[in-house]
N, C-alpha and C positions, 0 to 999 in steps of 0.2 A: 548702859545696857542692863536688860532687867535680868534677874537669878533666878532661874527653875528649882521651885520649892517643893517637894514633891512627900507628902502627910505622911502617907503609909511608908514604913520602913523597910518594909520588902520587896515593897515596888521599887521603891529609891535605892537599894543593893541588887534587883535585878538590873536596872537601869545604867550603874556605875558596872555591875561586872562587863554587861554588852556594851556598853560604850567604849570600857577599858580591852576589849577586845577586838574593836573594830578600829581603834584610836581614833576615836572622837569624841568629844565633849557629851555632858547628858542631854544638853538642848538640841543636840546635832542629832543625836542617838533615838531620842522622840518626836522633833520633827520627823526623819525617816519613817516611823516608826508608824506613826498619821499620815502620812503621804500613802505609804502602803495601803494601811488600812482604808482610806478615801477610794483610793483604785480599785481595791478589790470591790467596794461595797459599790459602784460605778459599775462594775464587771456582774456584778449580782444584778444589780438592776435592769439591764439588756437582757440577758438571762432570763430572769421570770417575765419581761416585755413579753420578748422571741416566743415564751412560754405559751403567755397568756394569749397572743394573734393566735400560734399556732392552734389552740382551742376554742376562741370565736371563729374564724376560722372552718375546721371542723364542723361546728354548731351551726354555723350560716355559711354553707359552701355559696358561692355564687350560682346563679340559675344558666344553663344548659345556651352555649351561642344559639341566637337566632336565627330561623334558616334566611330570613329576608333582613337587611340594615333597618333600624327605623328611620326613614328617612323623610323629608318634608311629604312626597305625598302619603307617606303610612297617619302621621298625625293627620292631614287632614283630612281622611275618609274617618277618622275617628270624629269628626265633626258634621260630618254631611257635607265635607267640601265647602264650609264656610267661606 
């Protein structure tokens, strides 16, 4: 099993203190940690999706229903009844 090495010193005693408070190890304590952070940034992303439709959208409303369907004879009076 490999050991979470973790550079910064402060990062590595915020790490143990939350770990040492949730009773779980630091790898346990950081995976969570990234799982969250993955969700949320997943949750962001729909978000400014939602965002961005909602302003195309906006920008390019669709055009007004049609009073007649186009249906085969509308196309072909657009041809001369090909």
């Amino acid at each position: 099993m490999a050991s979470l090495y973790i550079k910064d010193s402060e990062t590595n005693e915020r790490v143990s203190r939350l770990a040492s408070r949730l009773g779980l190890s630091k790898t346990e304590a950081v995976r969570r940690a990234v799982e969250a952070l993955e969700a949320r940034s997943d949750d962001d992303k729909a978000a400014r999706a939602h965002e961005w439709l909602a302003r195309f959208d906006a920008r390019f409303p669709l055009p007004a229903p049609r009073e007649r369907p186009a249906d085969k004879a509308f196309f072909d009076s657009l041809s001369g009844d090909l």
